[in-house]
BALUMMAR-879029 format. One record per residue (C-alpha): chain; y, z, x. Coordinates in steps of 0.02 Angstrom, whole numbers, always signed. Layout:
N
+---+--------+--------+--------+
! c !     py !     pz !     px !
+---+--------+--------+--------+
! A !      Y !      Z !      X !
...
+---+--------+--------+--------+
This chain:
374
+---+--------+--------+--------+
! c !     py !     pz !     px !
+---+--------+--------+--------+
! A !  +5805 !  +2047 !   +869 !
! A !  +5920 !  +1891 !   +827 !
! A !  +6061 !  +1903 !   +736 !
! A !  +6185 !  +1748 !   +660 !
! A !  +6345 !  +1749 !   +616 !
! A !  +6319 !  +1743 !   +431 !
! A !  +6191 !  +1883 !   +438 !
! A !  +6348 !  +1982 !   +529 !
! A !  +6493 !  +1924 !   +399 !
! A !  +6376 !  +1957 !   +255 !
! A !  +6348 !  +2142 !   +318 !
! A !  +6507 !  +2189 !   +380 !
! A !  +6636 !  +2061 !   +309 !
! A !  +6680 !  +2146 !   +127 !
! A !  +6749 !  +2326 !   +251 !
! A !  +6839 !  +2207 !   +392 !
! A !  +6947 !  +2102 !   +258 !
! A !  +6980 !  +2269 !   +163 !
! A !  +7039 !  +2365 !   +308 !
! A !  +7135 !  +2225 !   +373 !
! A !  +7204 !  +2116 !   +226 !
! A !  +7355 !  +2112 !   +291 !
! A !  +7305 !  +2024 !   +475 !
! A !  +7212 !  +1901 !   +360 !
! A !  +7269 !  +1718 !   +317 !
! A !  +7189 !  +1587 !   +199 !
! A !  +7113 !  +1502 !   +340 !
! A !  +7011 !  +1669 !   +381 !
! A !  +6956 !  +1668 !   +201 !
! A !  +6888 !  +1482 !   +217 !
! A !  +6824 !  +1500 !   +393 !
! A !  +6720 !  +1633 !   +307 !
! A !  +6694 !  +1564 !   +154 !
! A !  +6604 !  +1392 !   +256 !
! A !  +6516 !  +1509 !   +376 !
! A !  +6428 !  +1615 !   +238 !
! A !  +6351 !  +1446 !   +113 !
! A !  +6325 !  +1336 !   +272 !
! A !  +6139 !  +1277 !   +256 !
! A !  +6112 !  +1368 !    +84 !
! A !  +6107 !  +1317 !   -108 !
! A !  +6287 !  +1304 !   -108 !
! A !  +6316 !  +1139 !     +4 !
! A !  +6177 !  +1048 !    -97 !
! A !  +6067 !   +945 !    +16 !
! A !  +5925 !   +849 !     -9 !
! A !  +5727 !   +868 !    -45 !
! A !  +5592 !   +795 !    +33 !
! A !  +5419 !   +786 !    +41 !
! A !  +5274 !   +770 !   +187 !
! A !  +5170 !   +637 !   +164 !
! A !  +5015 !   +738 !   +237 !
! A !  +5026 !   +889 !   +147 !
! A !  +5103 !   +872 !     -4 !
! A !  +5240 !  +1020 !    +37 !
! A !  +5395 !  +1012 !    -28 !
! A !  +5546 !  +1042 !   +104 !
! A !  +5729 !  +1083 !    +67 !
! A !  +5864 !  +1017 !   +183 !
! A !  +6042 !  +1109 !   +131 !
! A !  +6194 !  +1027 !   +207 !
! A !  +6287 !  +1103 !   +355 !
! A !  +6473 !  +1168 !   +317 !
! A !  +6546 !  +1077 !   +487 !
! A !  +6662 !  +1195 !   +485 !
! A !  +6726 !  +1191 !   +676 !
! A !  +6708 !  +1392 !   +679 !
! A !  +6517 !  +1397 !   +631 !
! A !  +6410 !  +1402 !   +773 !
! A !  +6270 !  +1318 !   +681 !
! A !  +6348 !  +1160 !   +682 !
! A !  +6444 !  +1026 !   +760 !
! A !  +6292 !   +988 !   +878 !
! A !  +6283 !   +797 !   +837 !
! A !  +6471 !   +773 !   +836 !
! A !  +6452 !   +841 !  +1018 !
! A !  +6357 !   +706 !  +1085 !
! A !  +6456 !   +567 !   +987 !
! A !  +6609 !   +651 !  +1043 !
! A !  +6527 !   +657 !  +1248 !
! A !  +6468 !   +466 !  +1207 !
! A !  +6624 !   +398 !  +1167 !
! A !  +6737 !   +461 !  +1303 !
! A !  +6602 !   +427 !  +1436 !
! A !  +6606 !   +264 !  +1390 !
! A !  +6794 !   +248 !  +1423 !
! A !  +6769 !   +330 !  +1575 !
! A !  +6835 !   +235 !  +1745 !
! A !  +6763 !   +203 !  +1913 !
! A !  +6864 !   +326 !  +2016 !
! A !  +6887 !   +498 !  +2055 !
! A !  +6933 !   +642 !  +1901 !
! A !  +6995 !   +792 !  +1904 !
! A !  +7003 !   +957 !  +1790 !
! A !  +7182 !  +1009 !  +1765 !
! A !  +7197 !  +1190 !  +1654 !
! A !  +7372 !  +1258 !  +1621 !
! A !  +7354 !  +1421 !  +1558 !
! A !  +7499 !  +1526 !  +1491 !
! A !  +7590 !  +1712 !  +1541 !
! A !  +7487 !  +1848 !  +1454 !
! A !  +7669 !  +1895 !  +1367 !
! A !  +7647 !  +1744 !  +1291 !
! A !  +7489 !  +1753 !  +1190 !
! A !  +7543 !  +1891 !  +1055 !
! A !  +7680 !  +1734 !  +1014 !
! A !  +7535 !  +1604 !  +1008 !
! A !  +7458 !  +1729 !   +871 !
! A !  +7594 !  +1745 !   +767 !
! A !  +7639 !  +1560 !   +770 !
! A !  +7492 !  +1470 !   +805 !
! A !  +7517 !  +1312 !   +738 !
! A !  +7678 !  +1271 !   +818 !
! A !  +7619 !  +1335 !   +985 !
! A !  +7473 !  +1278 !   +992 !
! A !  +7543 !  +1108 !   +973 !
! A !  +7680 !  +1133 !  +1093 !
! A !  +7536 !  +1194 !  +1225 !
! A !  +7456 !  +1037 !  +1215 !
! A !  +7598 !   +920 !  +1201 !
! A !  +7696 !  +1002 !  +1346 !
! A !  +7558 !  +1009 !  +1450 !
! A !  +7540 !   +811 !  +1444 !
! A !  +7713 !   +786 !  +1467 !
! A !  +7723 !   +887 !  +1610 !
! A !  +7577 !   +789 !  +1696 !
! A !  +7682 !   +633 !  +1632 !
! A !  +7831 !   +687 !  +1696 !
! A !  +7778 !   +765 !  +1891 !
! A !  +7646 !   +593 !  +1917 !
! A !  +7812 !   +460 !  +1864 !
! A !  +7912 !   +569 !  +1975 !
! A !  +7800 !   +566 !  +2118 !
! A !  +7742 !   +375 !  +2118 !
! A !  +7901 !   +293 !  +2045 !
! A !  +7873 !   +266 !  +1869 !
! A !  +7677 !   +263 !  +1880 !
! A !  +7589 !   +327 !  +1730 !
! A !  +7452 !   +445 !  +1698 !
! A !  +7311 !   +457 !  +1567 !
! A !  +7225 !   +610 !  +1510 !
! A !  +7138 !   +685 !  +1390 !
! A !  +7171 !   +863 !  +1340 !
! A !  +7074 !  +1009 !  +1221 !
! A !  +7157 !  +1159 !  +1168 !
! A !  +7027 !  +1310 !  +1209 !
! A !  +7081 !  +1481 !  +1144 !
! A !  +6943 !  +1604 !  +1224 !
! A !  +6878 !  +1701 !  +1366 !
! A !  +6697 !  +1723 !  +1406 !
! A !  +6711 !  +1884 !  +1307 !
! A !  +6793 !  +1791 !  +1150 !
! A !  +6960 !  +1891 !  +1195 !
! A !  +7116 !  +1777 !  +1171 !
! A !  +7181 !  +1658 !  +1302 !
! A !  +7256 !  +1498 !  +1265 !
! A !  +7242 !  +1357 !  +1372 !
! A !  +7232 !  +1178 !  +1408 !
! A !  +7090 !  +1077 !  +1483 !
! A !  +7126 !   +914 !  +1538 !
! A !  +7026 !   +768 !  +1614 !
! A !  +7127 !   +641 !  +1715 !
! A !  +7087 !   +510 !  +1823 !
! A !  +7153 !   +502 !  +2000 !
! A !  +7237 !   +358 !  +1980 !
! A !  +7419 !   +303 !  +1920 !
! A !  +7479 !   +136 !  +1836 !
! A !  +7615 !    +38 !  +1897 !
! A !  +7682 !    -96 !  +1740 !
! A !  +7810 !   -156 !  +1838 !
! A !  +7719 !   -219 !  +1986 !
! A !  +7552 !   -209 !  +1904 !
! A !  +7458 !   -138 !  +2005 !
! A !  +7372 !    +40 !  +2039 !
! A !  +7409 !   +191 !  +2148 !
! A !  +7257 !   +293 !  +2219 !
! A !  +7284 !   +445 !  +2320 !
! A !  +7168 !   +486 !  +2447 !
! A !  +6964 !   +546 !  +2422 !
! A !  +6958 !   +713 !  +2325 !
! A !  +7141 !   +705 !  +2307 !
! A !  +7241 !   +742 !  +2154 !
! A !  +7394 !   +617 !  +2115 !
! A !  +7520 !   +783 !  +2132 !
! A !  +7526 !   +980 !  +2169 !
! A !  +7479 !  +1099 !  +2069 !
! A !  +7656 !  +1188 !  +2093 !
! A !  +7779 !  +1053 !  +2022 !
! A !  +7666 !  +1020 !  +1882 !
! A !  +7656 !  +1252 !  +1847 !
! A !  +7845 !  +1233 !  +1848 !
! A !  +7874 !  +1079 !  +1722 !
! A !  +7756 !  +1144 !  +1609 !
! A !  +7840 !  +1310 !  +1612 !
! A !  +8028 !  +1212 !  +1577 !
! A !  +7961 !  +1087 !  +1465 !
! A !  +7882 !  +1230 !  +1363 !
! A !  +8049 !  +1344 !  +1347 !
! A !  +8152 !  +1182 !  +1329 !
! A !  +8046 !  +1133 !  +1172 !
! A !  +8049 !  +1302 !  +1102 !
! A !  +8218 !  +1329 !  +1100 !
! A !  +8274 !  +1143 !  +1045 !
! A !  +8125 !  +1125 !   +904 !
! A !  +8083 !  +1311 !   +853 !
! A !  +8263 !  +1407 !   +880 !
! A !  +8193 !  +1538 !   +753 !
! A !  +8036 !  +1577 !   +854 !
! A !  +8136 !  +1571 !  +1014 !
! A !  +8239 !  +1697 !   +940 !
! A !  +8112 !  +1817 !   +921 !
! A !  +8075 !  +1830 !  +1100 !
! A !  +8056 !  +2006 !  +1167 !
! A !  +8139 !  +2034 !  +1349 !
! A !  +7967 !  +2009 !  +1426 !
! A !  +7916 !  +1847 !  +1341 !
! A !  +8076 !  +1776 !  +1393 !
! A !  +8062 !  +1841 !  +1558 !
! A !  +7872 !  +1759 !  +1566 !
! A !  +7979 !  +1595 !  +1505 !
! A !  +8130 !  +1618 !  +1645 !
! A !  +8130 !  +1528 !  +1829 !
! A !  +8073 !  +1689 !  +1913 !
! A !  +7897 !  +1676 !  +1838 !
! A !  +7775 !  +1587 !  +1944 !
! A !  +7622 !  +1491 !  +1807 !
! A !  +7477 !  +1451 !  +1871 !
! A !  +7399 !  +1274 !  +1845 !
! A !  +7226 !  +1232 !  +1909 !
! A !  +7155 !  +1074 !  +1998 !
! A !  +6974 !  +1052 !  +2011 !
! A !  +6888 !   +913 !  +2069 !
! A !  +6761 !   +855 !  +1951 !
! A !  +6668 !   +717 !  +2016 !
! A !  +6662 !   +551 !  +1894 !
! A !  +6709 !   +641 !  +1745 !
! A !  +6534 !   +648 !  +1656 !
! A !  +6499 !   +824 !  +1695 !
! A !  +6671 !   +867 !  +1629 !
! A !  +6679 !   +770 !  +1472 !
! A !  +6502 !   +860 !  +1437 !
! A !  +6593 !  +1050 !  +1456 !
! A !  +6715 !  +1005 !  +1367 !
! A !  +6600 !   +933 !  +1233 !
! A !  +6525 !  +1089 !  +1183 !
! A !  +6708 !  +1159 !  +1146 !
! A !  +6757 !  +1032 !  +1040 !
! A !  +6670 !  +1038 !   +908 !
! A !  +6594 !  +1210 !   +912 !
! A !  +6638 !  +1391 !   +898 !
! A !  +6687 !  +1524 !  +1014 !
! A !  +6504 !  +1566 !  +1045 !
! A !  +6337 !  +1497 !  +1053 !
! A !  +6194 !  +1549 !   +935 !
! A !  +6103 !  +1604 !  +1066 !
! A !  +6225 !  +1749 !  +1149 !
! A !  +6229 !  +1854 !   +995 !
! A !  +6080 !  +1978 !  +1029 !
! A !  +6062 !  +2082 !   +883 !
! A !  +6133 !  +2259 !   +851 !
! A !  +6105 !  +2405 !   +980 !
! A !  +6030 !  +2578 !   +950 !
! A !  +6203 !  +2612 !   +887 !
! A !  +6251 !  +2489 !   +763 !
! A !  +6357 !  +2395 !   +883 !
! A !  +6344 !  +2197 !   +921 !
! A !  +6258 !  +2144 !  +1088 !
! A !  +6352 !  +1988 !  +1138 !
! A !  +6275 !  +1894 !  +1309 !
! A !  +6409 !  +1817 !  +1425 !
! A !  +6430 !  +1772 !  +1592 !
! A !  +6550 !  +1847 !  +1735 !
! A !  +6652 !  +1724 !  +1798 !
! A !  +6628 !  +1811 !  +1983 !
! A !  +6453 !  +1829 !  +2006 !
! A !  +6408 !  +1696 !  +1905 !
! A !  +6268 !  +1826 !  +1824 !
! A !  +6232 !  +1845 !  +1624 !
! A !  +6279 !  +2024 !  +1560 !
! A !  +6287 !  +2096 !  +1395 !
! A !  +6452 !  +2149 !  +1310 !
! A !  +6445 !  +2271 !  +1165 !
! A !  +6547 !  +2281 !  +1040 !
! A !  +6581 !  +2366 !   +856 !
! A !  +6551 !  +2258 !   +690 !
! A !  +6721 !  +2251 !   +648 !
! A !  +6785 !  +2216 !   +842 !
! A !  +6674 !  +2066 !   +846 !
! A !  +6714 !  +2011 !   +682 !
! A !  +6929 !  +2004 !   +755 !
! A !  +6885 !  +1911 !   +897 !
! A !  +6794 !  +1773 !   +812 !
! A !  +6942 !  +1772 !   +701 !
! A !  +7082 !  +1755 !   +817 !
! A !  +6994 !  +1582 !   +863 !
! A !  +7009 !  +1494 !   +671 !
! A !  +7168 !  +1364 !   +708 !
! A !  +7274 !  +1307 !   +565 !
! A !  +7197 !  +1214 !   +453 !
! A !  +7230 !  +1017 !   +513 !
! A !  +7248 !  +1068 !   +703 !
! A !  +7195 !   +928 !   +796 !
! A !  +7128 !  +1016 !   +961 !
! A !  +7079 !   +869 !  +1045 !
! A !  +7205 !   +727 !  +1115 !
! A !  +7255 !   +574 !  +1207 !
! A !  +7378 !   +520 !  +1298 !
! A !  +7461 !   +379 !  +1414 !
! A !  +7340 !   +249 !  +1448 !
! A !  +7192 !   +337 !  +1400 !
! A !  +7281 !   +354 !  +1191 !
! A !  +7222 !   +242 !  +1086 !
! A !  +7370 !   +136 !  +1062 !
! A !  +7351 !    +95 !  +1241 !
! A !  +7161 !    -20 !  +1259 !
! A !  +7277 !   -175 !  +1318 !
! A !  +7347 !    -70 !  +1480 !
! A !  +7171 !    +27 !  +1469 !
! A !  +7088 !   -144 !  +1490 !
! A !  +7208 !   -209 !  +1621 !
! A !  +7172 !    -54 !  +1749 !
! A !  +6993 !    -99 !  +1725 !
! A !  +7017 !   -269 !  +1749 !
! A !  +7123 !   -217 !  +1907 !
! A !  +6992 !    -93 !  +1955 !
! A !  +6844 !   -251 !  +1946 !
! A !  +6750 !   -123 !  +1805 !
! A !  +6756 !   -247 !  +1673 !
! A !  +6766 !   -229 !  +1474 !
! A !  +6719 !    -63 !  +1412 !
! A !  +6557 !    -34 !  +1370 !
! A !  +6489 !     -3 !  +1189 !
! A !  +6463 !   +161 !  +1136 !
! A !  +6281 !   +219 !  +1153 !
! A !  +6202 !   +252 !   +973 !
! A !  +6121 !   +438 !   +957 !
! A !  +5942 !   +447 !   +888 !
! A !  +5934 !   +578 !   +760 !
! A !  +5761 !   +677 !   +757 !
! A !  +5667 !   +628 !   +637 !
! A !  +5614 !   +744 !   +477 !
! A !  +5433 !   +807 !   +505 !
! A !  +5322 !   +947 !   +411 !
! A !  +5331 !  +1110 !   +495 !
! A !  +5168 !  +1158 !   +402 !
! A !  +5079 !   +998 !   +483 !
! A !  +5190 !   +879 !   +586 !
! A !  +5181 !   +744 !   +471 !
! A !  +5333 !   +650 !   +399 !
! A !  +5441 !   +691 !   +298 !
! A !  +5467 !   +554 !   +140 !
! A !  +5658 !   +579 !    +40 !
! A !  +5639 !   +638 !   -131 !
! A !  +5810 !   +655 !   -216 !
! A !  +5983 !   +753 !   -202 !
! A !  +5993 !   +934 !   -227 !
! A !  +6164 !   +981 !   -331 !
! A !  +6263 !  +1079 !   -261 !
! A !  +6333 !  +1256 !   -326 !
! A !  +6504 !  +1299 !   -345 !
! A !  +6572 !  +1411 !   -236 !
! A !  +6681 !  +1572 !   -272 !
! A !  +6868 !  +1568 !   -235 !
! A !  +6964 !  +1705 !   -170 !
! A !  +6878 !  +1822 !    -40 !
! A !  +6716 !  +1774 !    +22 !
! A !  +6581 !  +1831 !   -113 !
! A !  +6451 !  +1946 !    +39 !
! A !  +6296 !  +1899 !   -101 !
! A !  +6158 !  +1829 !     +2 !
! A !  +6107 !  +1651 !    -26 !
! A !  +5920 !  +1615 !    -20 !
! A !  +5823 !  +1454 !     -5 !
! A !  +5649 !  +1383 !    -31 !
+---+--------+--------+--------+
């Protein structure tokens, strides 16, 4: 039997928050809050009716909350569309800097500053190790902050697509290392990352450097190797499209939840990094109900980013490499079709009938009352 999130939160939500009120932060409440009236009464939406059949069908608006696994689909493929379009004629690579496991009980505690230093670190560290290596040449890269494990368990880390290829301003002209070749080693760019990332705590955020325990700051010293990984991914498209369906969606797909077992406990479906084979992962109510949790950012997070020639302050020297590279003028971005409204009753259309209001919705804790629609 399926089971959704909201069917979950309404069930089990009201003993989670008040066994654990004090783990719980406004943007919990909201994350809930959106999760629980997405597609119901409370977002409005709109009516229509099928020009065959006469039925009436109700349409209630998403809550595009970035945490709700029912949405974000469509933002996906604009999201995809756009940065494929950018996308240049050479090789790209997959570049992940993950962090110490000391680390990630910090990243809890103070998520919103590092968070942001875990992304803006990262780039510089790629910025700094490429300029170093070819003389001033710069990089691009996009990066996405992604905060889980195949079993929704915390771990931080940074995704980034970059092109295999460095700029040159000065001489104007571009450097290309060799086929299937990254512009530098994985080991320069593990140990500028792990400087940059101490350096910025400790000049930026002296009181949460201060509250380093011996093995954090041990995890953040010289004699702790970090691991960075290059992978080779091609063109880019079949990157940009993983990372897609982490941008704007939640820790889990729709489809892995499974429904409860003979015990009461959720059946979450994942997939072993090692064997590359599905498996199921049980766990209690409440235990799933954390993990989703610890991935709800600060509000205003932006988890996505830019940088160096591929930011968007940067189409003139974007459209020079191209130029350089004989690609031409980027091309427009693709427009994507929407499905259109038919009757589920008989398949005809669907004609607009007018806007359904929308009901207010309770402040405070989540309301668990169980919204219906027609």
């Amino acid at each position: 039997m399926s089971l959704s999130l909201a069917d979950l939160l309404r069930e089990h939500w009201q003993s989670y928050a008040s066994a654990n009120r004090s783990r719980l932060c406004s943007a919990h409440y909201r994350a809930v809050r959106r999760v629980l009236a997405c597609r119901t009464p409370e977002l409005g939406g709109r009516l229509y009716q099928c020009d065959g059949c006469s039925q009436h069908h109700f349409a209630y608006h998403s809550c595009n909350h970035r945490n709700c696994p029912q949405c974000g689909a469509l933002d996906q493929q604009l999201w995809s569309a756009r940065q494929e379009a950018r996308l240049l004629p050479v090789p790209y690579f997959m570049v992940t800097f993950t962090i110490p496991a000391e680390l990630r009980s910090l990243c809890l505690t103070f998520p919103g500053q590092l968070y942001d230093l875990l992304l803006r670190e990262s780039a510089g560290a790629l910025s700094d190790v490429i300029a170093t290596k070819h003389k001033g040449g710069c990089s691009g890269s996009t990066s996405v902050f992604h905060s889980w494990g195949r079993q929704m368990q915390q771990h931080p880390h940074i995704h980034c697509i970059v092109p295999a290829l460095a700029f040159d301003p000065d001489k104007d002209k571009i450097i290309h290392p060799d086929k299937d070749t990254f512009l530098v080693h994985f080991r320069p760019l593990a140990a500028r990352f792990r400087s940059r990332l101490r350096s910025a705590l400790e000049k930026h955020h002296p009181a949460i450097f201060g509250t380093l325990t011996p093995a954090q700051s041990a995890a953040l010293g010289t004699g702790t190797t970090w691991n960075v990984q290059l992978q080779h991914v091609g063109r880019g498209v079949t990157a940009l499209r993983y990372l897609a369906r982490y941008v704007h969606r939640s820790a889990f797909a729709p489809g892995r939840l499974l429904g409860y077992d003979a015990h009461g406990r959720v059946r979450l479906r994942w997939t072993c990094s090692t064997t590359g084979r599905d498996a199921v992962l049980t766990l209690t109510p409440h235990e799933f109900i954390r993990r989703w949790l610890l991935h709800v950012l600060p509000r205003g997070f932006t988890r996505v980013r830019h940088y160096g020639f591929l930011s968007s302050a940067a189409k003139k020297t974007r459209g020079r490499i191209r130029l350089l590279l004989g690609a031409g003028p980027e091309p427009e971005v693709a427009q994507q079709d929407r499905e259109p409204f038919c009757c589920r009753q008989c398949g005809k259309a669907l004609r607009y009938v007018r806007e359904l209001e929308r009901l207010p919705m309770p402040r405070g804790p989540p309301m668990v009352k169980q919204s219906t629609s027609s």
